[in-house]
C-alpha positions in Angstrom: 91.7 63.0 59.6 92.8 65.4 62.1 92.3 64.6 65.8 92.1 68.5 67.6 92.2 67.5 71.4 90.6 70.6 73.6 92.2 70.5 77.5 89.4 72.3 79.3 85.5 73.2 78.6 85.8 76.8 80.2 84.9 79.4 77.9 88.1 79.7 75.8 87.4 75.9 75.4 84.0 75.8 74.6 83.9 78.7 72.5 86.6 76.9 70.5 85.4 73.8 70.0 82.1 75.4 69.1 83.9 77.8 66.5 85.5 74.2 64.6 81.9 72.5 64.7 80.8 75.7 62.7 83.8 76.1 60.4 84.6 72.5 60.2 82.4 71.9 57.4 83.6 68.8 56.3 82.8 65.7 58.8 86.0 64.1 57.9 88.4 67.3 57.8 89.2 66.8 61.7 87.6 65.1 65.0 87.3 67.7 67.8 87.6 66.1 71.4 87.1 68.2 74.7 88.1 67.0 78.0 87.2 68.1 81.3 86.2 66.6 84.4 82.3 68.5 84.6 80.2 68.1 81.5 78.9 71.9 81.6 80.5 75.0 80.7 80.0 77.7 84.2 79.2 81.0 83.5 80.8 82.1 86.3 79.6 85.5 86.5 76.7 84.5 87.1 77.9 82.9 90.7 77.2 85.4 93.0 73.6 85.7 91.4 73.5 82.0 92.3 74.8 82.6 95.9 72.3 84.8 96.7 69.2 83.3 94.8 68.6 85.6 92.0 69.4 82.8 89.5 68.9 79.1 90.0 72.2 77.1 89.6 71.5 75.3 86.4 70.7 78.4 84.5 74.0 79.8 85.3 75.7 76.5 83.3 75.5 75.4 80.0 75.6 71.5 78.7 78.5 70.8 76.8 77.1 67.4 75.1 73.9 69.3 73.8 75.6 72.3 72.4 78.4 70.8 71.1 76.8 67.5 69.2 79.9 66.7 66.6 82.5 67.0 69.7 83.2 64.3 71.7 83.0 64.6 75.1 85.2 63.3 77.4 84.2 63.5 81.1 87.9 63.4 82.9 90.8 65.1 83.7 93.7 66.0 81.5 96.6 65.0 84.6 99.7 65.2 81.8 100.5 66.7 78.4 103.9 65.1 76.5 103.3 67.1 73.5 106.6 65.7 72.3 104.9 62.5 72.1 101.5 64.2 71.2 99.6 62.7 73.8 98.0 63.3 77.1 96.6 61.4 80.0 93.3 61.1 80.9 91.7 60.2 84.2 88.5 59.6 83.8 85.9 59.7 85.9 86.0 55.5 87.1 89.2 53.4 85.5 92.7 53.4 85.0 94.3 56.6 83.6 94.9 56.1 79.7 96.8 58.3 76.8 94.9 59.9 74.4 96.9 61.0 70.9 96.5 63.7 69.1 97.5 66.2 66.2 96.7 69.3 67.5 96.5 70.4 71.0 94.3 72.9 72.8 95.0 74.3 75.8 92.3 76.3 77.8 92.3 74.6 81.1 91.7 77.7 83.2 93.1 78.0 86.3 92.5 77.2 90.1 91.2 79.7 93.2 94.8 80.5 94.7 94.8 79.3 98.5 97.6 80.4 100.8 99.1 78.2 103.9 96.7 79.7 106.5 95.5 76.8 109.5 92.2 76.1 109.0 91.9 77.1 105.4 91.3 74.0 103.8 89.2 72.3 106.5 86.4 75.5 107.1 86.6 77.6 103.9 84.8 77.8 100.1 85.8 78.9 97.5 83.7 81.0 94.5 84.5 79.7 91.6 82.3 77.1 90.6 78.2 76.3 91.0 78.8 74.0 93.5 80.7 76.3 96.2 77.7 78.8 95.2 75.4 76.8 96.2 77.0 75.8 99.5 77.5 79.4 100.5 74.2 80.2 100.3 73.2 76.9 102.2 75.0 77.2 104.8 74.1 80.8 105.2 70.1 80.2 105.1 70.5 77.2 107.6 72.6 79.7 110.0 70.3 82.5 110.0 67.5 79.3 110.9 69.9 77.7 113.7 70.6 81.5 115.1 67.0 82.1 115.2 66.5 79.1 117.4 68.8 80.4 119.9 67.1 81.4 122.8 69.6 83.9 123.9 71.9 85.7 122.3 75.3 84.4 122.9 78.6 83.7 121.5 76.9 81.1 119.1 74.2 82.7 117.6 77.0 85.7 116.9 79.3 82.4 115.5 76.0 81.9 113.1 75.4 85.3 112.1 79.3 86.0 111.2 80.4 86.2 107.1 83.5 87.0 106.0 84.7 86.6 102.7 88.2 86.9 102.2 89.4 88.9 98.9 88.8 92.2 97.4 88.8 91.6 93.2 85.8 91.3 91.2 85.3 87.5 92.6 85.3 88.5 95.7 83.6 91.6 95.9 80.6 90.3 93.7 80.3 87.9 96.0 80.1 90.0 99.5 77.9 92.7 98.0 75.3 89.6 96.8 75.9 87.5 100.2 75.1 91.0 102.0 72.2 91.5 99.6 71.1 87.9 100.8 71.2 88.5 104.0 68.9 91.9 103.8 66.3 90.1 102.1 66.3 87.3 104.9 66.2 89.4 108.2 61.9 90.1 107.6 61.7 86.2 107.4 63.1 85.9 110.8 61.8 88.6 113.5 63.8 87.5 116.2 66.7 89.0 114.3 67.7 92.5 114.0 69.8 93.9 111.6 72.9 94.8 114.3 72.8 91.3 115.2 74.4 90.5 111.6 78.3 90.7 111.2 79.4 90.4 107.7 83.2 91.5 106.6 85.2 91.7 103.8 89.1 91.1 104.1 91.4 92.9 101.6 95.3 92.4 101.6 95.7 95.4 99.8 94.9 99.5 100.8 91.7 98.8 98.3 89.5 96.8 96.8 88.6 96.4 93.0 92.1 97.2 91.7 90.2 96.5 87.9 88.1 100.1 88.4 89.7 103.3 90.1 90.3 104.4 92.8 87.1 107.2 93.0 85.0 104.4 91.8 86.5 101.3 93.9 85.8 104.5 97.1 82.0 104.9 96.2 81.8 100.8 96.3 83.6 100.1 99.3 81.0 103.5 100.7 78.3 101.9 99.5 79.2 97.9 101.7 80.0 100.1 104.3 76.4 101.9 104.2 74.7 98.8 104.5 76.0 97.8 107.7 79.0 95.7 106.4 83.0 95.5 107.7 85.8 96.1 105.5 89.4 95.6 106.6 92.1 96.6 104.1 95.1 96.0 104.7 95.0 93.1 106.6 95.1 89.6 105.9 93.7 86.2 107.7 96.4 84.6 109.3 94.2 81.5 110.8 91.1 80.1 110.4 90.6 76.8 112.7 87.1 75.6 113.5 85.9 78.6 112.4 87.7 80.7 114.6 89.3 83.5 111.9 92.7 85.4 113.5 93.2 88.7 111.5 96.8 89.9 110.8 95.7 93.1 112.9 95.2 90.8 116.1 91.9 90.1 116.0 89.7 87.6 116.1 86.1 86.3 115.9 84.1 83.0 115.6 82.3 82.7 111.8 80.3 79.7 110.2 81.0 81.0 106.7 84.3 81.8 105.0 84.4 82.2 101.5 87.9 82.3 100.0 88.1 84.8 96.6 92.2 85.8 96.8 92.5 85.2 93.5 93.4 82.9 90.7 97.1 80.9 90.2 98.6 78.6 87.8 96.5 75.3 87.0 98.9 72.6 88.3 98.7 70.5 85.1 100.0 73.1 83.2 102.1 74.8 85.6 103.8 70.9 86.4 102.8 68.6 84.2 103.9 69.8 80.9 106.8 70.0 78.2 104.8 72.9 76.8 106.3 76.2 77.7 105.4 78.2 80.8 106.3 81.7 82.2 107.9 81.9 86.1 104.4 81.9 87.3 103.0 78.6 85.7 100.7 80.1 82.8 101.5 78.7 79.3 103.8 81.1 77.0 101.4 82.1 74.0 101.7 84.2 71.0 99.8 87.0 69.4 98.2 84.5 67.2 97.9 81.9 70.1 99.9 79.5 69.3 102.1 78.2 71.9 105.6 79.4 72.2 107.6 83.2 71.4 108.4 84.9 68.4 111.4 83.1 68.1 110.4 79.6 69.3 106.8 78.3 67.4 105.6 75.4 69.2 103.9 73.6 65.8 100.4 72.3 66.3 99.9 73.5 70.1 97.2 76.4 70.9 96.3 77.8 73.8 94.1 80.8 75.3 92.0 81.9 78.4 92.8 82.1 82.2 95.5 79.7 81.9 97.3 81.5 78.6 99.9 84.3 79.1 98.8 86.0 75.6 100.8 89.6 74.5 98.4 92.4 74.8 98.8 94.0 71.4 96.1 96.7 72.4 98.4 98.4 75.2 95.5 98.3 77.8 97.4 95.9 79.9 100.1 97.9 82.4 101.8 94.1 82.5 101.9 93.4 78.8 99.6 90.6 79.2 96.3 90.3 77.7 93.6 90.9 81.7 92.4 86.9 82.4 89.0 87.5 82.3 85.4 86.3 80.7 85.2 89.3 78.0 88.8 87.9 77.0 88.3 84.5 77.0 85.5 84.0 74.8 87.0 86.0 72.2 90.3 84.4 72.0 87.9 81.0 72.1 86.6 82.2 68.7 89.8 83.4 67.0 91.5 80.3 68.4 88.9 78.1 66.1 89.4 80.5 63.5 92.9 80.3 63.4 93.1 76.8 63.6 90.7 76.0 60.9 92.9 78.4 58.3 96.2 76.8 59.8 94.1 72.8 58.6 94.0 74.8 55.2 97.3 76.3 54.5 96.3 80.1 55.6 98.0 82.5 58.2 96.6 82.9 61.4 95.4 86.3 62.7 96.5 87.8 66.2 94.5 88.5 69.4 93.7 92.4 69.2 91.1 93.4 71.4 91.1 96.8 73.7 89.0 96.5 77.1 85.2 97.4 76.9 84.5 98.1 80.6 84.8 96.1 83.7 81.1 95.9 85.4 80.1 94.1 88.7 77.0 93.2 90.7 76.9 93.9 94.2 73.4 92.7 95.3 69.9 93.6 94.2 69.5 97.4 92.2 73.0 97.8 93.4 76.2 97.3 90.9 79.3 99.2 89.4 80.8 100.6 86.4 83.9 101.6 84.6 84.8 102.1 81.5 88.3 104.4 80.8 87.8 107.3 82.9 84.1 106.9 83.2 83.0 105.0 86.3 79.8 105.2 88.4 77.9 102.7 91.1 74.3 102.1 91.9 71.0 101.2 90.0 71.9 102.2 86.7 75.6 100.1 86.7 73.5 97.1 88.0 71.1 97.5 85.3 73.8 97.6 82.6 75.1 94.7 84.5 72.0 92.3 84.0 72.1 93.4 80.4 75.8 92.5 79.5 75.4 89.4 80.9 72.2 88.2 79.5 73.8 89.2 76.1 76.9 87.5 76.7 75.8 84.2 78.5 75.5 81.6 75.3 72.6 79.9 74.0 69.3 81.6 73.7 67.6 78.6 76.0 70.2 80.2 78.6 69.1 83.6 78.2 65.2 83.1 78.5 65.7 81.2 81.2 68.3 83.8 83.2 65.5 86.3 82.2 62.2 84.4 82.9 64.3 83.7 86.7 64.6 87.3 87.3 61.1 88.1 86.8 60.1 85.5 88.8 62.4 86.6 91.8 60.8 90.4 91.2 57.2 89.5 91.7 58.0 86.8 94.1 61.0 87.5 96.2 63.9 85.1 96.1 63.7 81.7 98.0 65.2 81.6 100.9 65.2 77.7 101.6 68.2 76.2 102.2 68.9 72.6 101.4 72.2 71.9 103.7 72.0 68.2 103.6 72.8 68.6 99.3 75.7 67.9 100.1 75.3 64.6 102.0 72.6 63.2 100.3 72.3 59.7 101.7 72.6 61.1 105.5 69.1 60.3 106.5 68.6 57.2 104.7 71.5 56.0 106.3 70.6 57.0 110.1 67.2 55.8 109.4 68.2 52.3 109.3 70.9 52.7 112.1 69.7 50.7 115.0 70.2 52.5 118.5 73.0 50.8 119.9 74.1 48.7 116.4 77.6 49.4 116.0 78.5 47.3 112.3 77.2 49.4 109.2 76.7 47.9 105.7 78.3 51.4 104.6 81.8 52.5 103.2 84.0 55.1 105.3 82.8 58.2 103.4 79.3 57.5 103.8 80.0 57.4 107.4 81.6 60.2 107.8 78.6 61.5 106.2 76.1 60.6 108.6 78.9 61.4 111.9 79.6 64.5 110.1 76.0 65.8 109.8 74.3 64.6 112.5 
């Protein structure tokens, strides 16, 4: 039998292994494993809905183990691939690192939120690119507006508290400001000793515009529209520091924030970019063909796959100015279910098919009954692209459980408003356990380091 190892449950990964499990008639044709270090698929579109409120986190991921019951999966990370010994290395989540054989390899590992060497970064900044850093954003937004309030003055901390920026001008980035703006509108009524002018939310571009994915007349009417409500945009500039919250623009200058949100794009996945005899291009991102196997139409890598974020795949559909097929959701899921598809008829002697697939439209959300649109020359913003929006994405998100739920969350949020607590001490769960049993002048803890850092860091 078979063993078909999957590096990565993103959506290339998960609609692959999904694909086998339905075309894999035969229990004993092949065993399908999928690795990755989260047992959930994110449907990361959904983020910036999650940042701001309009869907609660869970609905925006989807349980690999319960929709995927004939795959085994393996909770770890993939930290090597020798595919000239056909193995790879897993770390798992607790234990020793151990290699995993295989026949076939699949490689849809994604890729990671490119950070740059800017002071500060690491230490102050979160990135948008998984549930997690969602939900952070938005609790530590909440609890700011709640600490500024309590400010019985208006000074250079409650401006600190009521200062956003979010640093990047794509889709990720964008999404994410126009939601985090739409956030803080709903908030302001809950809090009357807060005016709107008090708020200072801005959006840092590297580039003379923002949305490079839509035109220019449309990417004008968005960055109108922010504007409009009251936000900052800088083009052209780029964050050269950002220590203790203190953010130094490449223009000279500076203010104090107590969110950053990093969304400047996507590079190589170390593993593959590092950690692999596969082949990869000059920027890390694995060499795949047409028909997604691994390697060039003069070099075929036997029994190696590979699609998604992570995949440099020929677009065959001209729609791509660099050749290569856009990494993005609409992509990835369908490469997911060709990749099954051409692996099952590669088990049974048949030729695979290529990866053909021209562009439907690029669409983005940019806060409640707000949103934008562009499909070939056509390209509009406001009410109607937001609705067409929520409808994409409820079609495209998987499982039907997912959908009702995204659905039944939005009707909710209509006739009730979104919730607006914040629950900062997520993150540091065991803080007030630990500082209840802390005598007053005890100085030996029954704790480990991190847990106390944990009660130092939010007390």
């Amino acid at each position: 039998m078979k063993r078909i190892v999957i590096v990565g449950g993103g959506y290339a990964g998960f609609y692959t292994a999904l694909g086998l499990e339905r075309k894999l008639i035969r229990s004993d044709e092949a065993e399908v494993i999928l690795i990755d270090p989260r047992p959930y698929m994110t449907y990361q579109p959904f983020l910036p809905e999650v940042l701001a409120g309009s869907i609660e986190p869970r609905d925006a991921l989807v349980s690999l183990r319960k929709n995927l019951p004939r795959t085994r999966v393996i909770s770890g990370s993939v930290v090597q691939i020798t595919h000239a010994d056909k193995a790879v290395i897993v770390r798992p989540y607790a234990g020793d690192d151990y290699a995993l054989s295989y026949d076939v390899i699949v490689v849809t590992a994604g890729v990671v939120t490119r950070t740059f060497p800017v002071a500060g970064l690491k230490q102050g900044a979160i990135g948008l690119k998984h549930v997690e850093e969602a939900i952070a954003i938005r609790n530590r937004l909440i609890a700011s507006f709640d600490r500024a309030a309590a400010e019985l003055t208006v000074g250079p901390q409650r401006r600190r508290l009521l200062t956003a920026i979010v640093v990047g001008g794509g889709f990720t980035g964008v999404e994410g400001f126009g939601e985090l703006l739409s956030l803080a509108e709903c908030l302001l009524p809950y809090y009357p000793e807060l005016k709107r002018e008090d708020l200072d939310l801005r959006l840092v571009q590297a580039s003379n515009r923002i949305l490079p994915e839509v035109s220019e007349r449309t990417a004008a009417r968005v960055l109108k529209s922010l504007e409009r409500r009251g936000a900052q945009v800088h083009l052209n500039t780029q964050v050269v520091s950002a220590v203790n919250g203190r953010v130094v623009l490449s223009t000279g200058e500076q203010f104090d924030t107590n969110v950053i949100v990093w969304a400047a794009g996507n590079g190589a996945n170390p593993i593959i970019a590092k950690h692999t005899d596969l082949p990869v291009d000059s920027r890390g991102f694995l060499i795949v063909r047409a028909d997604l196997r691994v390697g060039t139409e003069d070099l075929l890598i036997r029994d190696a796959w590979g699609a998604g974020d992570d995949a440099s795949v020929p677009d065959l559909s001209a729609d791509s100015p660099t050749g290569r097929v856009v990494a993005n959701a609409q992509n990835a899921v369908r490469q997911g279910r060709l990749l099954a598809a051409n692996i099952v008829a590669s088990l049974r002697g048949r030729s695979a098919r290529q990866y053909v697939h021209r562009n439907l439209g690029t669409i983005a959300t940019l806060g409640v009954g707000s949103g934008a649109f562009q499909s070939g020359r056509v390209g509009f913003t406001g009410f109607v692209a937001w609705l067409i929006h929520r409808a994409y994405h409820v079609y495209a998100v998987p499982t039907w459980e997912r959908k009702v739920r995204v659905l039944t969350g939005w009707c909710i949020s209509a006739l009730f408003g979104r919730d607006i607590v914040s629950i900062e001490d997520e993150q540091h769960p065991r803080a007030a356990f630990v500082r209840a049993g802390i005598p007053e002048h005890h100085t030996t803890f029954m704790c480990d380091e991190s847990t106390t850092n944990e009660v130092v860091n939010t007390a």
